[in-house]
TIMI-2910 file (N, C-alpha, C, CB; in pm, 1 decimal, decimal comma, always signed):
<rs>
+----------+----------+----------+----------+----------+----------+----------+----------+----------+----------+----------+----------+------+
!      n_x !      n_y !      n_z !     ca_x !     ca_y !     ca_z !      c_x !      c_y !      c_z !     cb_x !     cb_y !     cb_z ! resn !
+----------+----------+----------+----------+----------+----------+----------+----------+----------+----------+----------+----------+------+
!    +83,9 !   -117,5 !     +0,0 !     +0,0 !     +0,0 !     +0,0 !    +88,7 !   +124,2 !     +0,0 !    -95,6 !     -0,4 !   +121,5 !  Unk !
!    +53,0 !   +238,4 !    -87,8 !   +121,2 !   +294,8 !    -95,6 !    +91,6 !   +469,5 !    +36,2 !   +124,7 !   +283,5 !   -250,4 !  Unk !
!   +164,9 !   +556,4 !    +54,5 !   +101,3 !   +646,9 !   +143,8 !   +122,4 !   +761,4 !    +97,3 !   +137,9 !   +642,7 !   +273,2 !  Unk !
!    +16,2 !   +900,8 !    +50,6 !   +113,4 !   +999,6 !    -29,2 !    +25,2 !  +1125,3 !    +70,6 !   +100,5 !  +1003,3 !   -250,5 !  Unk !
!   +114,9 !  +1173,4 !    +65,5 !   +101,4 !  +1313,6 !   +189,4 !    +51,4 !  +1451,0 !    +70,7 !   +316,9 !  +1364,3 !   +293,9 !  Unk !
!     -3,6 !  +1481,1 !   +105,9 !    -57,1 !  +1606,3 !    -51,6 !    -95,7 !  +1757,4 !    +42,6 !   -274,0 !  +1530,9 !   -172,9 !  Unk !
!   -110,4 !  +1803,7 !    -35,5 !   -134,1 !  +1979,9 !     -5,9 !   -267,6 !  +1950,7 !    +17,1 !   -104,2 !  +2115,5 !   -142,6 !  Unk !
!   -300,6 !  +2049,6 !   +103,0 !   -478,5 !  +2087,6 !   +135,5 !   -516,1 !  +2122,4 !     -9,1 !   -520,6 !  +2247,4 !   +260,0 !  Unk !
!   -504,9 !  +2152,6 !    -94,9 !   -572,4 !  +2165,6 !   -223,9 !   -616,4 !  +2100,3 !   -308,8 !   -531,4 !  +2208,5 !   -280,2 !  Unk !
!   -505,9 !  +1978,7 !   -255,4 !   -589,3 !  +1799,6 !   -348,2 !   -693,5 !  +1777,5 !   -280,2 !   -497,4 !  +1620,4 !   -339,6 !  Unk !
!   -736,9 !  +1771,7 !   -154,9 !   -842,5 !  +1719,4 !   -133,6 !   -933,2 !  +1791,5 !     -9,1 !   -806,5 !  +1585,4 !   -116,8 !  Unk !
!   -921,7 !  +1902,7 !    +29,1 !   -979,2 !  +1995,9 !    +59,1 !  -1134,5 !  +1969,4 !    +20,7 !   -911,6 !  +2103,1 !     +3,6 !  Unk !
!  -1273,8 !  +1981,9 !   +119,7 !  -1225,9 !  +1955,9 !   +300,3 !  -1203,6 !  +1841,2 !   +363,5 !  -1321,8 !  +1997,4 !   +397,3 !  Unk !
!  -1205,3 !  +1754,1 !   +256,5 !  -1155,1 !  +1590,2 !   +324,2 !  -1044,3 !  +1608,0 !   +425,4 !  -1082,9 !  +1473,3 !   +196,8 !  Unk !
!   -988,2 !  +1535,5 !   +430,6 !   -886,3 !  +1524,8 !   +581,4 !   -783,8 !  +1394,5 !   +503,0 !  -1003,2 !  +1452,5 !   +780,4 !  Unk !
!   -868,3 !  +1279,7 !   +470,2 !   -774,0 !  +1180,3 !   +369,0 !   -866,5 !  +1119,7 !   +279,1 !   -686,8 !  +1052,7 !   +446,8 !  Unk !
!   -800,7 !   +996,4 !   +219,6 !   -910,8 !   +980,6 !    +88,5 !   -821,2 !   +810,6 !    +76,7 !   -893,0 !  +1139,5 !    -96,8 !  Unk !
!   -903,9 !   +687,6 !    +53,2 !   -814,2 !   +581,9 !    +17,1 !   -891,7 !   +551,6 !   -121,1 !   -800,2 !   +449,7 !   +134,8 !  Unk !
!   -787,1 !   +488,3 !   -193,5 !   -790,6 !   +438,3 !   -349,0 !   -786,8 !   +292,1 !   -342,6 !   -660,3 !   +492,1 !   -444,8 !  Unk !
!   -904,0 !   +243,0 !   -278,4 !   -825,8 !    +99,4 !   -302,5 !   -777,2 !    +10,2 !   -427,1 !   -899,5 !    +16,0 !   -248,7 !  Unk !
!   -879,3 !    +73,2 !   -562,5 !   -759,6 !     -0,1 !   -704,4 !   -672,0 !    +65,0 !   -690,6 !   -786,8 !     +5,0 !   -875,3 !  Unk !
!   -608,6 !   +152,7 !   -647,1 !   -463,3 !   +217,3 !   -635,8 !   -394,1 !   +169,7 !   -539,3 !   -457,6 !   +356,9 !   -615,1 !  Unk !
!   -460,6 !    +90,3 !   -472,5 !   -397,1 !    +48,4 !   -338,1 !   -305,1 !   +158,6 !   -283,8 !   -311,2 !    -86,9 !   -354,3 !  Unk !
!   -343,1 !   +285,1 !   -218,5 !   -320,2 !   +385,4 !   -203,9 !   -439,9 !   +465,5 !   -111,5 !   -289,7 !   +421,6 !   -326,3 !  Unk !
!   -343,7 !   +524,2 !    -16,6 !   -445,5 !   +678,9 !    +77,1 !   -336,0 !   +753,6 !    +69,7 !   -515,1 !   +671,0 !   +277,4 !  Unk !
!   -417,6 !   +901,9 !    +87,7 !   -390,9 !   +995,4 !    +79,0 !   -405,3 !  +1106,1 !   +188,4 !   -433,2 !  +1004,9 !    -10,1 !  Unk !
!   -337,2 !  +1189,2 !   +264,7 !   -324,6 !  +1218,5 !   +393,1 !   -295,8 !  +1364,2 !   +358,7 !   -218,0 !  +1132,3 !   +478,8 !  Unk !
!   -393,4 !  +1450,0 !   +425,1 !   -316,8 !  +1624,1 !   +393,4 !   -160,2 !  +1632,9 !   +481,2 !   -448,6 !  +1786,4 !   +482,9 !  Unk !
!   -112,6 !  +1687,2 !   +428,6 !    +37,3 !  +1729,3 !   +505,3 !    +33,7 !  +1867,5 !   +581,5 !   +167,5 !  +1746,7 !   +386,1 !  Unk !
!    -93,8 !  +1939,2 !   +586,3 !   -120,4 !  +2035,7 !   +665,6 !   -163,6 !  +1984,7 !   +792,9 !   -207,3 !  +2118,4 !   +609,6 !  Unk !
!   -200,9 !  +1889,1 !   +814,2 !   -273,7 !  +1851,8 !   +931,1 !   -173,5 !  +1788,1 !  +1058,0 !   -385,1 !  +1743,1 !   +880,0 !  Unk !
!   -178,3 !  +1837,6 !  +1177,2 !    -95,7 !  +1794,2 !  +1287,5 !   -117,5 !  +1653,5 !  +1251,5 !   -136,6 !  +1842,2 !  +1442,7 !  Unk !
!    +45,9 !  +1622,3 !  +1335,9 !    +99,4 !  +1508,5 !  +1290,6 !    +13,5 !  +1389,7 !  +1360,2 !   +253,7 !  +1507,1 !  +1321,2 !  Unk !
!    -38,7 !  +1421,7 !  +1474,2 !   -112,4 !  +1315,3 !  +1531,0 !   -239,3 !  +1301,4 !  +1441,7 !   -145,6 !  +1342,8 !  +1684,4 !  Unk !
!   -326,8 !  +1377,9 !  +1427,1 !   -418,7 !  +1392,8 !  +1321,0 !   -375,1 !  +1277,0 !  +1224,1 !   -414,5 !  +1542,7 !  +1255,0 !  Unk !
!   -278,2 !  +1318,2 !  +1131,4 !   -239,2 !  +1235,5 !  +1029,4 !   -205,1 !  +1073,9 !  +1073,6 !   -118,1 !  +1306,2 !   +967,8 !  Unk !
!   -136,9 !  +1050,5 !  +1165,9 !    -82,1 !   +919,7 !  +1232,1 !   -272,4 !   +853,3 !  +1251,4 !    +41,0 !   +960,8 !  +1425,4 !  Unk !
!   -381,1 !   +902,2 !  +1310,9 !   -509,6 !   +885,7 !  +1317,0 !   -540,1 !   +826,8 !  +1200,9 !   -579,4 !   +996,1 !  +1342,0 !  Unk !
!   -530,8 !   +895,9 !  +1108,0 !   -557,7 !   +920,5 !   +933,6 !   -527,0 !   +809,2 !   +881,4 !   -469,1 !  +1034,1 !   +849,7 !  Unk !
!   -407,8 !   +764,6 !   +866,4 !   -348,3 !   +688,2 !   +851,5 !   -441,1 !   +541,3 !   +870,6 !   -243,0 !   +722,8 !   +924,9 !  Unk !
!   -467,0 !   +471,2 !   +972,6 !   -520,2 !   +425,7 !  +1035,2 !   -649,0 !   +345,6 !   +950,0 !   -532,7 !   +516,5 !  +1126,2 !  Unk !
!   -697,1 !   +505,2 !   +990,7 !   -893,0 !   +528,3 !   +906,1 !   -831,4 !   +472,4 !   +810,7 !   -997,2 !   +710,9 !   +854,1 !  Unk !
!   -761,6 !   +507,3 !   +702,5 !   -779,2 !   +477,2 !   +567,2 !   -732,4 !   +369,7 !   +536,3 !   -735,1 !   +558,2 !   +487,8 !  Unk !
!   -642,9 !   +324,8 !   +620,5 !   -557,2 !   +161,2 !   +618,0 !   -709,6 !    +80,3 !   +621,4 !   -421,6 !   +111,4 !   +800,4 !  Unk !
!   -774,1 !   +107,7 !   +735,4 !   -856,6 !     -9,8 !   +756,1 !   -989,7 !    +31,8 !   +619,1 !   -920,3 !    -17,0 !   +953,1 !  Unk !
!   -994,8 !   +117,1 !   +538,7 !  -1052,8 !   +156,8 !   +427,3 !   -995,1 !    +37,8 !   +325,6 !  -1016,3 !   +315,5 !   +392,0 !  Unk !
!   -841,0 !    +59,7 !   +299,2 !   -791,5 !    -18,2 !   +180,7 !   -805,8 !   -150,0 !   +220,8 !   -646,4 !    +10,5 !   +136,1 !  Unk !
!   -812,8 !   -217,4 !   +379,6 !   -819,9 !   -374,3 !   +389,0 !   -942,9 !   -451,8 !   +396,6 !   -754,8 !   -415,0 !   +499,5 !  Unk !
!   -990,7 !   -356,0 !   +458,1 !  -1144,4 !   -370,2 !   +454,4 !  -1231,3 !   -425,9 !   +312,4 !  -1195,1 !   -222,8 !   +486,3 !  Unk !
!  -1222,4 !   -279,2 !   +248,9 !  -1222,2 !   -286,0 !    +82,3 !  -1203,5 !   -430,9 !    +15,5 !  -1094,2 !   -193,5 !    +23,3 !  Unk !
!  -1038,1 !   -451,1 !    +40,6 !  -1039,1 !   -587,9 !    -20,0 !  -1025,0 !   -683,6 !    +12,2 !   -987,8 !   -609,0 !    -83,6 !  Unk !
!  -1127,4 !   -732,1 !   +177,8 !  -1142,1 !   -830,2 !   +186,2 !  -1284,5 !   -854,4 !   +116,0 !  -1114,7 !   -859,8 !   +308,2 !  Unk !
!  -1369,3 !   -732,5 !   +160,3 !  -1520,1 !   -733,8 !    +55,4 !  -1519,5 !   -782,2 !    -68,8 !  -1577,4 !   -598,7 !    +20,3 !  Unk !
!  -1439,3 !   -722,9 !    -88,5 !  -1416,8 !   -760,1 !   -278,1 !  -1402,3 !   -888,2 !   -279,6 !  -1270,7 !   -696,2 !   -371,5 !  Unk !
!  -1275,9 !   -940,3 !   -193,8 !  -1278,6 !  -1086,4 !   -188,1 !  -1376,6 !  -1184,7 !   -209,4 !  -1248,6 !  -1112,6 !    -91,5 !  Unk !
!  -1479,8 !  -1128,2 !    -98,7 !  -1588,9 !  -1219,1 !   -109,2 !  -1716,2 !  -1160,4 !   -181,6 !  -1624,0 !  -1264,2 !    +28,6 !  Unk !
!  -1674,7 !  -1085,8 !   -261,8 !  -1835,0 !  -1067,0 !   -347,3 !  -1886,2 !   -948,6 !   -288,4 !  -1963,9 !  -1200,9 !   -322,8 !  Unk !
!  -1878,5 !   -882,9 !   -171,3 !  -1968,2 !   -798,0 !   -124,1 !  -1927,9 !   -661,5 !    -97,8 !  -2016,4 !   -848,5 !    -20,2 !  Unk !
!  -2084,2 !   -557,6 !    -71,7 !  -2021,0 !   -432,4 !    -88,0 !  -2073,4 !   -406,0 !    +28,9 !  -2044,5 !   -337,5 !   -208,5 !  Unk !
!  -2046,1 !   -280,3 !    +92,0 !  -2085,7 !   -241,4 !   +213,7 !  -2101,7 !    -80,4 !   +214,1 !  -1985,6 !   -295,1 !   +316,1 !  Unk !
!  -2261,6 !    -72,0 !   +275,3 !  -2303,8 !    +83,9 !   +290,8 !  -2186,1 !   +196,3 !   +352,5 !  -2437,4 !    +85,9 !   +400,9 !  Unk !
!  -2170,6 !   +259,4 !   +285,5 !  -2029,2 !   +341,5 !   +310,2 !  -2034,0 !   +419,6 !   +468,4 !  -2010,6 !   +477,0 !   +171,9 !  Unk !
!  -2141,3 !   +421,1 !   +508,0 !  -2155,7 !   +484,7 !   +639,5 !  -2116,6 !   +352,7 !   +766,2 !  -2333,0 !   +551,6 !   +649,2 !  Unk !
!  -2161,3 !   +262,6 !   +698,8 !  -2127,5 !   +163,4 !   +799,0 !  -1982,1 !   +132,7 !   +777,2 !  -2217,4 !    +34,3 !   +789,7 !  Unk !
!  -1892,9 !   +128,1 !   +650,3 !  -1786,0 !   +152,6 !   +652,6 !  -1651,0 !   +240,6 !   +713,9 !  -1805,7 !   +155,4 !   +585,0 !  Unk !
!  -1751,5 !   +355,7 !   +720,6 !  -1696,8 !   +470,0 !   +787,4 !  -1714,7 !   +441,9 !   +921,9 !  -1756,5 !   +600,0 !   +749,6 !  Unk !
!  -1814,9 !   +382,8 !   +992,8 !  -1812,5 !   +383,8 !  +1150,0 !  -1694,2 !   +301,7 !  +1194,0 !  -1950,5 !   +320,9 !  +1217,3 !  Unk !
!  -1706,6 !   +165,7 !  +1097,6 !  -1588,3 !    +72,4 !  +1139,3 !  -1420,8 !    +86,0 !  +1119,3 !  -1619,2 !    -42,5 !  +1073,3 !  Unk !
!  -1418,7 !   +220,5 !  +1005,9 !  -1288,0 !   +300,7 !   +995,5 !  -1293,4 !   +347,4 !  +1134,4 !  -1278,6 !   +426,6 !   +876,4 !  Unk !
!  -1364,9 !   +420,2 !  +1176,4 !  -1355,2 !   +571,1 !  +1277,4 !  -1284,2 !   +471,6 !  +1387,3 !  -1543,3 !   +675,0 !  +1343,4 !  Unk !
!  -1405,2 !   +321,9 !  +1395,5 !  -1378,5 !   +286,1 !  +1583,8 !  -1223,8 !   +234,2 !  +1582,7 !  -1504,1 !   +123,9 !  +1667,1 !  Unk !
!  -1219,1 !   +223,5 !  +1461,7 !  -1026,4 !   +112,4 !  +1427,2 !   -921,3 !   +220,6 !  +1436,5 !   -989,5 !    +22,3 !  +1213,2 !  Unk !
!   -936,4 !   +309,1 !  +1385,5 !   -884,4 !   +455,9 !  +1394,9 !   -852,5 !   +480,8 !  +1518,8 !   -976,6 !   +561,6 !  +1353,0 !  Unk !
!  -1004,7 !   +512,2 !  +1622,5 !   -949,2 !   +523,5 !  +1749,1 !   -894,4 !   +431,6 !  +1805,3 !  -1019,0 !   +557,4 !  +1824,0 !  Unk !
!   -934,0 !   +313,3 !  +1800,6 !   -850,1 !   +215,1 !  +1909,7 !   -743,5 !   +244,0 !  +1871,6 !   -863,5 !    +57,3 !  +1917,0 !  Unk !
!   -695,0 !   +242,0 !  +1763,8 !   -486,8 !   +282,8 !  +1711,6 !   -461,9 !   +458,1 !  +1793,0 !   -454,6 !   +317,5 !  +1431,2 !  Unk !
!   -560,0 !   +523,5 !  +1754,9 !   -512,3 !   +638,7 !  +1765,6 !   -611,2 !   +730,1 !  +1855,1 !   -486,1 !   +685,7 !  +1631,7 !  Unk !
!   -652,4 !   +701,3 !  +2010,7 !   -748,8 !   +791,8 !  +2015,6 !   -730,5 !   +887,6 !  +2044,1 !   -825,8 !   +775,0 !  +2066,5 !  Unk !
!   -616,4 !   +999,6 !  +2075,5 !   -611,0 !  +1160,3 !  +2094,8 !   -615,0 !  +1202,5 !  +1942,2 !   -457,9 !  +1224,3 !  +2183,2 !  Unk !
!   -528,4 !  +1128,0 !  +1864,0 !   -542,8 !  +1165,0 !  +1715,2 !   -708,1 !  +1158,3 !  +1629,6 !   -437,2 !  +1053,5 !  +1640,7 !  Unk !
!   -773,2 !  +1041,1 !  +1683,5 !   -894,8 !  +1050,5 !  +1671,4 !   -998,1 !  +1177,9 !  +1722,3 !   -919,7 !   +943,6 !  +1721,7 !  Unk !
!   -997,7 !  +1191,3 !  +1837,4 !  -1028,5 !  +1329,0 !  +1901,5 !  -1031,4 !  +1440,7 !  +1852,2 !   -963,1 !  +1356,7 !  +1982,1 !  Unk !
!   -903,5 !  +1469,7 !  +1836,3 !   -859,7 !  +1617,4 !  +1758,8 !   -927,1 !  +1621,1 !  +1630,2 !   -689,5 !  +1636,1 !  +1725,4 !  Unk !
!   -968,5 !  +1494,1 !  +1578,5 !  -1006,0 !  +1499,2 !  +1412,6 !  -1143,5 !  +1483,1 !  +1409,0 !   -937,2 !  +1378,6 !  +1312,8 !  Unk !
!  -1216,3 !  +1475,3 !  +1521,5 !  -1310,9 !  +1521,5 !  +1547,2 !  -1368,4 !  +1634,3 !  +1525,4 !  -1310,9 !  +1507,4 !  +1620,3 !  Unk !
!  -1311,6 !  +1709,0 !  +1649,4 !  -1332,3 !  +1868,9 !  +1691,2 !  -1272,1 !  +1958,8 !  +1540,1 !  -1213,8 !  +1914,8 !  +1863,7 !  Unk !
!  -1144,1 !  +1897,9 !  +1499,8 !  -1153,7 !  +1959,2 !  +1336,9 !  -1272,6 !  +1945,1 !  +1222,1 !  -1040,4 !  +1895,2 !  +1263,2 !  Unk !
!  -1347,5 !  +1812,2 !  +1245,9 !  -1437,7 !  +1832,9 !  +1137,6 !  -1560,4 !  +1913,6 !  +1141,2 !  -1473,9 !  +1721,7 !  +1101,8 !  Unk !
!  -1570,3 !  +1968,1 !  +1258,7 !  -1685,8 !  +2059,0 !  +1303,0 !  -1670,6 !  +2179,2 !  +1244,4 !  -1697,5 !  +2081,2 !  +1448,8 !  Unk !
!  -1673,0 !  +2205,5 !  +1121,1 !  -1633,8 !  +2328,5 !  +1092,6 !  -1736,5 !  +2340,8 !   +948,6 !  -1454,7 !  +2341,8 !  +1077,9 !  Unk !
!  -1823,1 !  +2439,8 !   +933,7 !  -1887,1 !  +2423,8 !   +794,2 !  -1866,0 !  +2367,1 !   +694,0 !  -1898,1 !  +2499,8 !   +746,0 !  Unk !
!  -1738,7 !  +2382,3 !   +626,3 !  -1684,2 !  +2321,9 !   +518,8 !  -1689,7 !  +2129,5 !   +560,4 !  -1514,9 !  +2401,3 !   +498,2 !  Unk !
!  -1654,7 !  +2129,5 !   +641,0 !  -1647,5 !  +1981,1 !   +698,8 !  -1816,8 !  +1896,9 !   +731,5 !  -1551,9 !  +2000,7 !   +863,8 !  Unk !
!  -1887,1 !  +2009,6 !   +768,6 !  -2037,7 !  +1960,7 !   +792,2 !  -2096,6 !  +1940,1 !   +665,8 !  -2130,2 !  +2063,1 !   +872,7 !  Unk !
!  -2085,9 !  +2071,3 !   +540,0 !  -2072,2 !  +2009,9 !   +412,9 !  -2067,0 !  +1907,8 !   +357,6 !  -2011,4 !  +2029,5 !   +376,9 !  Unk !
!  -1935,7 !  +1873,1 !   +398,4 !  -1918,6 !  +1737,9 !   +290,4 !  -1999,3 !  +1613,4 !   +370,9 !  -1723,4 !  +1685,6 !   +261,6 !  Unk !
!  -2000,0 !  +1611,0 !   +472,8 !  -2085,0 !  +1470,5 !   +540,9 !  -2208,4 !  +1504,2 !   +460,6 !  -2119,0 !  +1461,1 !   +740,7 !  Unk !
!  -2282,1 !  +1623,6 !   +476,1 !  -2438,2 !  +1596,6 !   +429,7 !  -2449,3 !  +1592,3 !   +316,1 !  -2537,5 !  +1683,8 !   +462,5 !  Unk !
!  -2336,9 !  +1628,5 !   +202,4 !  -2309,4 !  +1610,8 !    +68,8 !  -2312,5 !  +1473,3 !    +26,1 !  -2189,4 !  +1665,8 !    +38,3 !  Unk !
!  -2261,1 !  +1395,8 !   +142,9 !  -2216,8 !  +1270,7 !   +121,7 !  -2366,3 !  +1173,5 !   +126,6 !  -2095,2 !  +1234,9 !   +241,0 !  Unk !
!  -2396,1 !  +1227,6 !   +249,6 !  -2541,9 !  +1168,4 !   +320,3 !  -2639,0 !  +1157,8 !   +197,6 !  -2618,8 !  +1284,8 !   +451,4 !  Unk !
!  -2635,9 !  +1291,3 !   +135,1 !  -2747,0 !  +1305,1 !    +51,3 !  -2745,4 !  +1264,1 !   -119,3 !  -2777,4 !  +1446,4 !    +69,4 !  Unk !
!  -2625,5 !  +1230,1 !   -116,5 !  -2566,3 !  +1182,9 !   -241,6 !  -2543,2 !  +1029,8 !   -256,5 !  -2437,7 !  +1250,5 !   -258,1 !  Unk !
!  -2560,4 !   +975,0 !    -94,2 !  -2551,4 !   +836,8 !   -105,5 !  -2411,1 !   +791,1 !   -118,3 !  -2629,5 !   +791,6 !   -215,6 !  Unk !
!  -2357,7 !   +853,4 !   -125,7 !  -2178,2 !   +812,4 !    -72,3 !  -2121,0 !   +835,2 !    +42,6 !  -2072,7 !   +879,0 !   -141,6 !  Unk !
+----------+----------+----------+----------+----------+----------+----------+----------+----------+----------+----------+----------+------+
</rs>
């Protein structure tokens, strides 16, 4: 798996992003380092997750995906989890969840 650190401008207001045919996440390099070490994490268990599903045929509602990133995330990382919390509370960040919500991704 590969790990690529990018400017807030690739993926702005995300926080990270995983590719699993790229076998690849993507992590802002603006974001405190614990944040990112958190990040990390989330998106690891994104790319393994991913392809054990695939493995077996199946897909999974992305919200329920996301809960089981978040709780794996914290158990690895929970002050880094925390902080990336209280960061997503921010309009731009409330945005994209209900963007997501309402778009079905």
């Amino acid at each position: 798996m590969k790990i690529k650190y990018v400017s807030k401008k690739k993926l702005y207001p995300a926080f990270g992003q995983a590719i699993l045919k790229a076998n690849t996440i993507y992590i802002r390099k603006d974001l405190p380092k614990i944040v990112q070490k958190y990040l990390y994490w989330h998106e690891t268990f994104h790319i393994r997750d991913g392809k054990r599903l695939k493995k077996k045929g199946k897909n999974e509602h992305w919200v329920c995906s996301e809960i089981k990133a978040n709780i794996y995330g914290f158990l690895k990382q929970p002050l880094g989890a925390t902080i990336t919390l209280l960061m997503s509370l921010t309009p731009s960040r409330l945005k994209l969840y209900y963007r997501r919500f309402k778009e079905g991704w």
